[in-house]
Structure formats: C-alpha cells, structure tokens
N, C-alpha and C positions, 0 to 999 in steps of 0.2 A: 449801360454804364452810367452810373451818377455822373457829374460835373465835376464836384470835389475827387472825386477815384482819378477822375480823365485828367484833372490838374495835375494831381501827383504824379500820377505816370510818368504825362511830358518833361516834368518840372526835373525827376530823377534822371531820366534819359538822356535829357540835354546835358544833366551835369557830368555826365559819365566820360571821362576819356577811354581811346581805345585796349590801354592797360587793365582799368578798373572794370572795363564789363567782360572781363576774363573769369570774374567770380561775381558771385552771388551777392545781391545787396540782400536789406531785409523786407524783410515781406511788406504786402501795404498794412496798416494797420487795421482797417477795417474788412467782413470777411469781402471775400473776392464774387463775384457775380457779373459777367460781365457778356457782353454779344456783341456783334458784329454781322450785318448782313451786307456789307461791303456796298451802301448805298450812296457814299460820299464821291467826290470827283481824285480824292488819293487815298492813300492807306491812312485808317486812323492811328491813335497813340496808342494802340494797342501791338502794335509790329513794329519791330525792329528791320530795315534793311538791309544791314550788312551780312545776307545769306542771299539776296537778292542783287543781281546785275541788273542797271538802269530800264534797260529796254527789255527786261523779263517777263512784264507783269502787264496788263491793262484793266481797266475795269469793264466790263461787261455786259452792254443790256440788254440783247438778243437769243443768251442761254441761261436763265437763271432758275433755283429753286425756290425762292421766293421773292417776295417784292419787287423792285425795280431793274436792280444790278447784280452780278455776282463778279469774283478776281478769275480772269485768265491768267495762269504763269506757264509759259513756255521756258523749255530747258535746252539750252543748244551748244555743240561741242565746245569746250573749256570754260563755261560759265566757271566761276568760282571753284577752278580746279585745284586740286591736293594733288600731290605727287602719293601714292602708297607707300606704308613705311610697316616696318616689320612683315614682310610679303603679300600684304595687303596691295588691292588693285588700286589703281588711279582713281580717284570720283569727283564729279562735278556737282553742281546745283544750281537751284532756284530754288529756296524756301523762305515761308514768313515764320519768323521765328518771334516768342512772345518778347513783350516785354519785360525787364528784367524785374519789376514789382511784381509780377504775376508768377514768379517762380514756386513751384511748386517746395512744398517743404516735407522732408520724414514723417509721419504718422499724422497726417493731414490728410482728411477724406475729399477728394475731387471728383465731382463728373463736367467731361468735354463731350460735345459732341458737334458734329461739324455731315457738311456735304459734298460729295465730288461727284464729278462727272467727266468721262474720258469717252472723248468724239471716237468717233466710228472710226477715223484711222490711224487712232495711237496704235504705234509699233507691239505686235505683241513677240517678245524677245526673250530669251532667257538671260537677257542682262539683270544685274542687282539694283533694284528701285524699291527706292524706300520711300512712300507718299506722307506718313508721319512716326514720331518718334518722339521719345522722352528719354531722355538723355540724365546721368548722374554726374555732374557735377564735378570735376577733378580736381584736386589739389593744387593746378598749376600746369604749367609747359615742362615737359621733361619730366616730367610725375610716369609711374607703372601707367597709370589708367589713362595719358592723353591721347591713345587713338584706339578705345575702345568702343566695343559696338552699344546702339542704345537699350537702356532697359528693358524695352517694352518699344516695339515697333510693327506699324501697319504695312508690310510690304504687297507688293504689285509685280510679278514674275511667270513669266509661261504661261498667262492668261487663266493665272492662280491667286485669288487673296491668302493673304496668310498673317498673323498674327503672333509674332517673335518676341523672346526669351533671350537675353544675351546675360546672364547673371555670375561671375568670378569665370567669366572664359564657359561660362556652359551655355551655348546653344540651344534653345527649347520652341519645336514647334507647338503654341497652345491650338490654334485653331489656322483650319487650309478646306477652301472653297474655290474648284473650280469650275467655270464655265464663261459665257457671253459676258461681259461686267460694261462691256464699251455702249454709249449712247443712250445713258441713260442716269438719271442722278440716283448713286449710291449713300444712305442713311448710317453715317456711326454714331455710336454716343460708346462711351468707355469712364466707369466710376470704377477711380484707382486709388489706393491708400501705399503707398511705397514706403515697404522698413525689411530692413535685413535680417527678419527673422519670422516665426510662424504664423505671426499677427498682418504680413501683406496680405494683398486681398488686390484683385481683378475681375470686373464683371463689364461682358461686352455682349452689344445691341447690335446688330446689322438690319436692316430694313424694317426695324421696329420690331425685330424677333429676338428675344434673347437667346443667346448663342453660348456662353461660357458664365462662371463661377468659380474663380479659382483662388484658392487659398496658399497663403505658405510664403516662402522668402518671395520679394519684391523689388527688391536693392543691391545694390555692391556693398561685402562685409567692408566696413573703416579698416585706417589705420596703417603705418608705414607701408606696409608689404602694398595694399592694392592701389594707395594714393588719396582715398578716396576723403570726403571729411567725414569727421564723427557724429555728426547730424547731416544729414543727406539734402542736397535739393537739386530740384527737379527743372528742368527746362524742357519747353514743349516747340516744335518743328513741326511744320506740314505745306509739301509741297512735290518737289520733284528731284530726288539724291539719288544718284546712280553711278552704277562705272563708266569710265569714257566710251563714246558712242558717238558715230557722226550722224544717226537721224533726229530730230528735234524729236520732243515728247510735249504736248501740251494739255494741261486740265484744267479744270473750273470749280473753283470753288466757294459755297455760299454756307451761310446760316452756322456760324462758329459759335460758342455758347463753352463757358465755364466757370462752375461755381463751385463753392465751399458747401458738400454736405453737411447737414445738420444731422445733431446726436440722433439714434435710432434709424436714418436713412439709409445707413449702409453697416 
C-alpha cells in the first residue's frame, strides 16, 4: 500500500461518524492495490473494527503463512450479536471488514485473495459460517434489501467449502468441496467484476488451482422494489459470521492482497 493510499484511508475513516459509514463513500481516486500480511503490532488502516469485539483478534507469530505474523480472530457466543429478522436465525461475529475507500464499485474488475487456516479442533458443525463475503450495499435501514444475504460468499459448513450465490432472493451453490480443510493453510484468490446483468463475471482459485468461471448476473437488480442503489458497491468481510453457538470458533489469517484489474486481465 503506498503512503498517500494509507493517508487517505485513515484520513476518510476517522472523519466518518457512525451514521455516515452506513453508506458508501467514493472510491480512492487512485487504482486500488493494496496487501496486508498482518505484520504490524495492531490492525492496519486497512480494517474497520466495528465487526470486531475488542478481545476477538490477536496478532500471531507461531502459525503463519508467510513472513513473521498472521491475525487470530476467535468468535465466541454473542460477539456482535443480531437478533434474526424476517425468520432468519440469530448470528454473531468477528470479522475485519474493509475499509470504506476500498469499496468495491459495479463494473469494476477486482481480484482478492487472502489465506486461512482452521486448527485441528475447530468445531466441525452444521451451523451457518460464513468466513468471507461481499455484500451489496443497501439503500439504508428499513430499505427491502437491509437483511439480505451476501452476493458472493465463502462459506465453511459440515466440514464442507462452498462458494454462495445470494442474487434477488435466489440461492445459488457455484462451487462445494468436501473433505479434511482443518490444520492446514487454505489459498483463495477470487477476480470478481459485480453488475446486474450478463456482463458479471466470477472466477475462483483454491490452492493455486483454478476452480470456476462464471459468467452472467453478479448483483442485486436497483431500484425501489429491492432497495438497492442504481450503481452498486461492494463491501468486503472475512472472518468468522455465524448462528448463535456456544463453542468458540477460531482461524488464522494471512497474506490478504487486492487490486484493480487492468483492461485485458479479466
């Protein structure tokens, strides 16, 4: 991350009260490119905490993927609970959620990719965990769309990956891999272009293997009925989101990375 990028970040972040970072600032001006190997003594200006409870998170120098450190975030009963609405379950958390310059934008090509690692005795459950997610943007509180699922989510279930579709209320499994995933660090990278029409585009990496290619709607259609704005953007979560549970859940993660595709990349 440049210097000038990391100024700006802070510089927007600090001025945000809790109202204003309900919506979308505008993007940084310059393109986006930025990493994180979580080698600092706290979180950089690249994370937001207010997804994270004080005593969630540590930094880490005894499991990492590369260099010196990685983030532990452990998730433990009522972290940052939601009451469920519309019969939807209860859910708690611990996630770092981006910065609000870093929001992704409609028809803007991204790739993230990032590393986890889940010790040998995370709980394997058939509760709902969601490890990361990209989320669409809502019109506000009391809008159709404020407790809908995210666009595009890396879930972790019954000692199952899977790789979720939540698009105008339709569910879509794109991709489900089961087997052993515990103690051992797991490789995503995911280059995603989000718009509400036949022009999205998703293509996903798992352990340096390409895995998907997928074409077609990306986004929630606009517009009164879904809530949604008429240019879309995008916010990015990764961590630990689930239904209420009283075992802790704890992972590791390093080597986060994402940039502004350039024309012909994708």
């Amino acid at each position: 991350m440049t210097p000038r990028l990391a100024t700006r970040i802070f510089g927007l972040c600090a001025l945000l009260t809790p109202a204003t970072r309900a919506f979308p600032q505008a993007p940084a001006s310059e393109p986006i490119n930025v990493y994180d190997g979580f080698e600092t003594s706290t979180l950089s200006n690249l994370w937001s905490t207010e997804r994270l409870e004080p005593n969630s998170f540590r930094m880490e120098s005894q499991i990492v993927r590369a260099g010196h450190q990685a983030i532990a975030i452990t998730v433990r009963p009522h972290d940052k609970f939601e009451a469920g609405r519309n019969g939807n379950s209860d859910s708690e958390r611990d996630e770092l959620l981006e910065a609000r310059p870093l929001t992704a934008r409609q028809g803007v090509s991204y790739e993230y990719s990032f590393s986890m690692l889940f010790p040998a005795s995370f709980p394997i459950v058939p509760t709902r965990l969601v490890i990361a997610q990209w989320k669409d943007y809502c019109g506000g509180e009391n809008k159709p769309c404020d407790d809908d699922s995210p666009v595009l989510a890396l879930r972790y279930i019954s000692g199952e990956l899977l790789l979720t579709q939540d698009l105008d209320h339709h569910h879509v499994i794109l991709w489900r891999q089961r087997g052993e995933f515990r103690n051992r660090w797991l490789d995503f990278r995911i280059r995603a272009r989000f718009q509400p029409d036949d022009q999205g585009r998703v293509q996903f990496w798992f352990n340096n293997q390409p895995i998907l290619d997928h074409t077609g709607l990306t986004l929630n259609h606009p517009g009164p009925a879904s809530g949604y704005y008429d240019r879309g953007y995008i916010y990015f979560k990764m961590g630990l989101y689930r239904d209420v549970m009283q075992q802790p859940m704890t992972v590791y993660i390093d080597e986060y990375r994402k940039r502004d595709l350039r024309p012909g990349e994708f």
